[in-house]
C-alpha positions as CSV (number, residue, x, y, z in Angstrom):
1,X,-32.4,14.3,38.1
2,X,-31.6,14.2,34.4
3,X,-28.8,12.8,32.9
4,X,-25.8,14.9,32.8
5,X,-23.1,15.4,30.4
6,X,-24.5,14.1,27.6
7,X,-25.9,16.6,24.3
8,X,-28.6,15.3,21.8
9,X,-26.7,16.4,18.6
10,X,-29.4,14.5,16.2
11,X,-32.3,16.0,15.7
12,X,-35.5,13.6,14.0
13,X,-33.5,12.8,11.3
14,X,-34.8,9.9,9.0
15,X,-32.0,8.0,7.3
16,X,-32.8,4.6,4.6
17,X,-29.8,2.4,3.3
18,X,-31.2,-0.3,0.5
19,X,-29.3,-3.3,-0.2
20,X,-26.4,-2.7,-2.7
21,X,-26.2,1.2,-2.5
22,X,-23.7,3.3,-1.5
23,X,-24.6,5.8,0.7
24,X,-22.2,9.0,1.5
25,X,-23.3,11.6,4.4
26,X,-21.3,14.6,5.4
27,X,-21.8,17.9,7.3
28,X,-19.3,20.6,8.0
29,X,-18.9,19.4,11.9
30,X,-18.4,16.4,13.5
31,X,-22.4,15.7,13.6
32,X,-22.1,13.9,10.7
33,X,-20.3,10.8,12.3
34,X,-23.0,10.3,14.5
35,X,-25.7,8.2,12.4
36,X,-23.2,5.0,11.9
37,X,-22.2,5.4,16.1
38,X,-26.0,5.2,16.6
39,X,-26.2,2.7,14.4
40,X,-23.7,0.5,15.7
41,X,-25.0,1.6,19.2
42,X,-21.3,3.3,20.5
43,X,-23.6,6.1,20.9
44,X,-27.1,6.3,22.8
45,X,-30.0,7.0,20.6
46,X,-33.6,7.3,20.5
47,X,-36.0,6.2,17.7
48,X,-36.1,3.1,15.7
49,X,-33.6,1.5,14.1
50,X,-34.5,-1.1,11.6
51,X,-32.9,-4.0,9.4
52,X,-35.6,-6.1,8.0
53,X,-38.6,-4.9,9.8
54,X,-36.3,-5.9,13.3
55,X,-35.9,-2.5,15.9
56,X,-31.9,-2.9,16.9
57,X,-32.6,0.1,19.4
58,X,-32.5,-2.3,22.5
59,X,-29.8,-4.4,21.0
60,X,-26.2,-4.7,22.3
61,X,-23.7,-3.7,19.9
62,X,-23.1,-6.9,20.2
63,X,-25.8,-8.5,18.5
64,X,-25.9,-6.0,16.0
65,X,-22.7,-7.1,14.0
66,X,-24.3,-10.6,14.1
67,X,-27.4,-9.2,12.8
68,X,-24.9,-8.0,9.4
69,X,-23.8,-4.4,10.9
70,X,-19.9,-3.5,11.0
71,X,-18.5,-0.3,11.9
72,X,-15.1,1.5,11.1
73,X,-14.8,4.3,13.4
74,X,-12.9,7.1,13.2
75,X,-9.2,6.8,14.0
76,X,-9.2,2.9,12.7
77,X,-9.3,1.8,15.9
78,X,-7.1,-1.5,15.5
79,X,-4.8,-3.4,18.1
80,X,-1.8,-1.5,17.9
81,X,0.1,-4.9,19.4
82,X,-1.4,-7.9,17.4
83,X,-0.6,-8.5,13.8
84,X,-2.3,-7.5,10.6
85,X,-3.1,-11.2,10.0
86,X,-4.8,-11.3,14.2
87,X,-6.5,-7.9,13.7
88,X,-8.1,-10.0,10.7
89,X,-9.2,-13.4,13.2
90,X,-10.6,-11.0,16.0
91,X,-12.6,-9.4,13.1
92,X,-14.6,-13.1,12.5
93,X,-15.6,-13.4,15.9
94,X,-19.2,-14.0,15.0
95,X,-17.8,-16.6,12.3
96,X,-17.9,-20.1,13.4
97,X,-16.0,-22.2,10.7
98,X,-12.1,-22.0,10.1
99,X,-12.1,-22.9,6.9
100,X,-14.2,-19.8,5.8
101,X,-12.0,-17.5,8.6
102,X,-9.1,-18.7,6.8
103,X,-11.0,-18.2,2.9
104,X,-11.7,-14.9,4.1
105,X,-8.2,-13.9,4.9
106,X,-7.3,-14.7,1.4
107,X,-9.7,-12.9,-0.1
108,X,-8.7,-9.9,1.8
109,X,-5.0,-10.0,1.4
110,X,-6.1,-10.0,-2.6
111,X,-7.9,-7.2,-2.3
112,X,-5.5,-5.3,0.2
113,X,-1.9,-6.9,-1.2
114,X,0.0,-4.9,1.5
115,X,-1.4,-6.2,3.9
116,X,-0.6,-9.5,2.7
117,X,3.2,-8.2,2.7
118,X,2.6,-7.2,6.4
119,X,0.4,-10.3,7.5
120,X,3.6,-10.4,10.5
121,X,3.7,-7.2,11.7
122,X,2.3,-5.4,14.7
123,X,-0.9,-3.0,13.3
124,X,1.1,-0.4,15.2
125,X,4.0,-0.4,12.5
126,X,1.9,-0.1,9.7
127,X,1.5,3.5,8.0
128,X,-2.2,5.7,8.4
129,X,-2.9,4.0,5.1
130,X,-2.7,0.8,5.9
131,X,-4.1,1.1,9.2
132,X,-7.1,2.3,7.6
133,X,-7.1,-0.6,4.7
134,X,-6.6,-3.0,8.3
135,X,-9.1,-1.5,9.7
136,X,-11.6,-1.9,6.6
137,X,-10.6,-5.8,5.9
138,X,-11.1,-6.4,9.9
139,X,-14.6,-5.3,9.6
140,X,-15.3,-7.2,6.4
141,X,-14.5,-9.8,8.0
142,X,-17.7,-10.6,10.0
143,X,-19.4,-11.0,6.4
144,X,-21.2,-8.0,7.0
145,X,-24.2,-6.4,5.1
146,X,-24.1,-3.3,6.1
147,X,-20.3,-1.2,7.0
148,X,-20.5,2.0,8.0
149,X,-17.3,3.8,7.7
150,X,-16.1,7.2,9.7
151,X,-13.9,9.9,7.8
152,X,-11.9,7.4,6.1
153,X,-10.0,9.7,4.4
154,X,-8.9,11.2,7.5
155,X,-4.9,12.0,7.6
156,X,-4.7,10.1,4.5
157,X,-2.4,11.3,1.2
158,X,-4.7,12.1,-1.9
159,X,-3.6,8.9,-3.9
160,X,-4.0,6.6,-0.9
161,X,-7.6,8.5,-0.7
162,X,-8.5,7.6,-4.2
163,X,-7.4,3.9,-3.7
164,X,-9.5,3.8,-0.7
165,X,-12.4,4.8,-2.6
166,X,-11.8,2.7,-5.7
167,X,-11.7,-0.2,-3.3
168,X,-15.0,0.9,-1.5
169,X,-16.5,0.7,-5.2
170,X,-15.3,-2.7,-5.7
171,X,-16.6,-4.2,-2.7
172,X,-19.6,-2.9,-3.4
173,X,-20.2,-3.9,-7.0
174,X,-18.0,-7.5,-6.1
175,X,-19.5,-8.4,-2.6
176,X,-22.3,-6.5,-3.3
177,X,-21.9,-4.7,0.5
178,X,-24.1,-2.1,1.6
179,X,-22.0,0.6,2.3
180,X,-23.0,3.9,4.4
181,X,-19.9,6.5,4.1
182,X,-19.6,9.0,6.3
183,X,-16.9,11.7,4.6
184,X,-15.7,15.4,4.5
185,X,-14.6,14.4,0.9
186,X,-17.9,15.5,-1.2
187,X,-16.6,14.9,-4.7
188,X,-15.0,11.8,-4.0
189,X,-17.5,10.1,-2.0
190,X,-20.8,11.4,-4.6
191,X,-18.3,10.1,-7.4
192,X,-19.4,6.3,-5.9
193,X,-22.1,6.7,-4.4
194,X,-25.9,6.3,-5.3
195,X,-27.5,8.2,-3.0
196,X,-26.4,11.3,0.2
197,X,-27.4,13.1,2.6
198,X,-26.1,16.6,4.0
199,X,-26.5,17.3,7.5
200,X,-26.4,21.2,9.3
201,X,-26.8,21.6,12.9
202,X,-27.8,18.2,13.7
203,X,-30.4,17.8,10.8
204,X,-30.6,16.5,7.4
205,X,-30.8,19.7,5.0
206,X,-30.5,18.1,1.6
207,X,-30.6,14.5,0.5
208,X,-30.7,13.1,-3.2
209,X,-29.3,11.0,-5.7
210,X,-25.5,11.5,-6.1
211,X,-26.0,12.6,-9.8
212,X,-28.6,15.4,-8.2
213,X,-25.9,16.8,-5.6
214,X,-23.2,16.8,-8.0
215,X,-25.5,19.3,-10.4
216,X,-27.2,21.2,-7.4
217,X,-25.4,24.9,-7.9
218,X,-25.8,25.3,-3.6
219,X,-23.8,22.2,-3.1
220,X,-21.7,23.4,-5.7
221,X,-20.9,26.0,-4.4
222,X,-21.0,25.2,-0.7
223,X,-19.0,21.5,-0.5
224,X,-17.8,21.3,-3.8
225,X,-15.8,24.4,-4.3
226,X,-17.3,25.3,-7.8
């Protein structure tokens, strides 16, 4: 009997992330969010999925953050009951030595100073913001090459948005991270990004540099309110 319960909500789409771009996505449903869950294998998928000529179809989730992949999933998803500073440990599972664990840490808290200020407390006391910028260091943590980041903006204020993005563009042009960014946010995200894609009903409609959506009058006028 076939599988029940479960809809196929991607349809033969073909999606490329080079080394030290910035990749936005968005769609006016929830599709959108699927590519990084299939990536990071929350999500069932069929096809290939390659990072350096290796298929991570097969592959535990797993074994795909030690093969560079990281994943911030909608919601933030931290532990509500450990501290900022033990979200941040659990994060380097895959690392081995201490001292670069606790280099890491440092590096974060500069980046993210209130988080620093909050190394102590429960994730669960922190603000959306900050949950989100937890959420973000945790997954830098594992040293990753690729993050993949859902609706970041989402419940956020508009200044806390913009820092979040400023902070995406540093890690990018610092770390040089590969980042896929999966947002509602149009302007913002083409702002720092190199290259999109817009998905409808399951299906990639337009893709482009950023500099080529931003002057497109259709996505103008249909994501950018112009």
């Amino acid at each position: 009997m076939p599988a029940t319960g479960l809809t196929k909500v991607l349809h033969q789409i073909s999606i490329s992330v080079e080394p030290g771009e910035i990749i936005a996505c968005w769609a006016p449903t929830a599709r959108a969010r699927q590519p990084p869950c299939a990536l990071s294998g929350v999500i069932p998928a069929q096809g290939r999925i390659l990072c350096d000529g290796v298929d991570l179809i097969d592959l535990h989730p797993a074994k795909r953050v030690e093969m560079g992949l990281a994943h911030v999933p909608q919601g933030r998803g931290t532990f509500i009951n450990f501290s900022v500073e033990e979200n941040l440990e659990l994060g380097a599972y895959t690392v081995k030595s201490r001292r670069q664990i606790a280099s890491d840490i440092a590096r974060w808290f500069d980046v993210f100073p209130r988080l620093r200020e909050r190394r102590r407390q429960p994730a669960g006391t922190l603000s959306g913001g900050e949950q989100q910028m937890l959420a973000i260091a945790r997954a830098l943590m594992s040293r990753p090459r690729l993050l993949m980041c859902d609706e970041p903006s989402l419940g956020l204020a508009p200044a806390i948005t913009q820092e979040m993005f400023n902070i995406f563009r540093r890690i990018n042009e610092e770390e040089r991270t590969t980042l896929l960014i999966v947002e509602q946010n149009a302007d913002l995200t083409l702002r720092i990004a190199h290259r999109a894609y817009v998905m409808e009903v399951g299906a990639i409609t337009t893709q482009g540099t950023a500099e080529e959506l931003l002057a497109s009058p259709s996505i103008q006028r249909s994501y950018l309110g112009a």
